[in-house]
N, C-alpha and C positions, 0 to 999 in steps of 0.2 A: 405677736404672731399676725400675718398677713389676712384679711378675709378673702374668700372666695365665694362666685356666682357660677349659676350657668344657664345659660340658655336657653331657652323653654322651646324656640324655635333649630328644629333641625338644620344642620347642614344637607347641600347636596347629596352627601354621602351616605347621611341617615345620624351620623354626631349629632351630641349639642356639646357646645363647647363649655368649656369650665374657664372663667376668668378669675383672673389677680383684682381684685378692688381698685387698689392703689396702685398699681401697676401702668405708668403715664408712657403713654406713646404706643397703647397698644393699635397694631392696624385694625382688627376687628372689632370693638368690644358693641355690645348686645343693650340695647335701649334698654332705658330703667324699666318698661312695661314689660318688657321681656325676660326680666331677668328674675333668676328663686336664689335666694339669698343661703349659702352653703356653711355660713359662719366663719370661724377663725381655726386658720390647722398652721402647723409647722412647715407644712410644703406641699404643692399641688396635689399629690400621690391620697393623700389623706381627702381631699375636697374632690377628686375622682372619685373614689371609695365611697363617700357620700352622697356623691349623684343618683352612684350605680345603683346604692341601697335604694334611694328615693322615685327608681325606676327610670332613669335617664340612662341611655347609650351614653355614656360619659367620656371626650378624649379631650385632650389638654390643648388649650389656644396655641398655634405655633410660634405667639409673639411673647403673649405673656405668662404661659408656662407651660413653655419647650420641654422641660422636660419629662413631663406627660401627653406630648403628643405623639402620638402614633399614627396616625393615619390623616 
């Protein structure tokens, strides 16, 4: 299973985004200092869910997982 991060600094928009670890070629991904470490899920959905718990406005990187970004 894949690990996931997410970014401690907000987007613009008020997000932090939630990144793929391993995920190479992502346009954004979030300096190691910035980053809180989500652990291992099956698919991005699950590493949202654990931001949100962790009190993060949680949306998915649009590069490295699209299919939790929304906004």
């Amino acid at each position: 299973m894949p690990n996931f991060y997410v970014n401690k600094n907000k987007q613009a928009n008020g997000d932090n985004e939630v990144h793929r670890s391993d995920e190479v070629g992502c346009q954004n991904p979030a300096s190691s200092a910035n980053r809180v470490d989500l652990g291992s899920h099956s698919d991005c959905h699950g590493a949202v869910q654990n931001a949100k718990s962790s009190g993060y406005n949680a949306n998915g990187c649009y590069y490295c997982c699209n299919a939790c970004h929304t906004t």
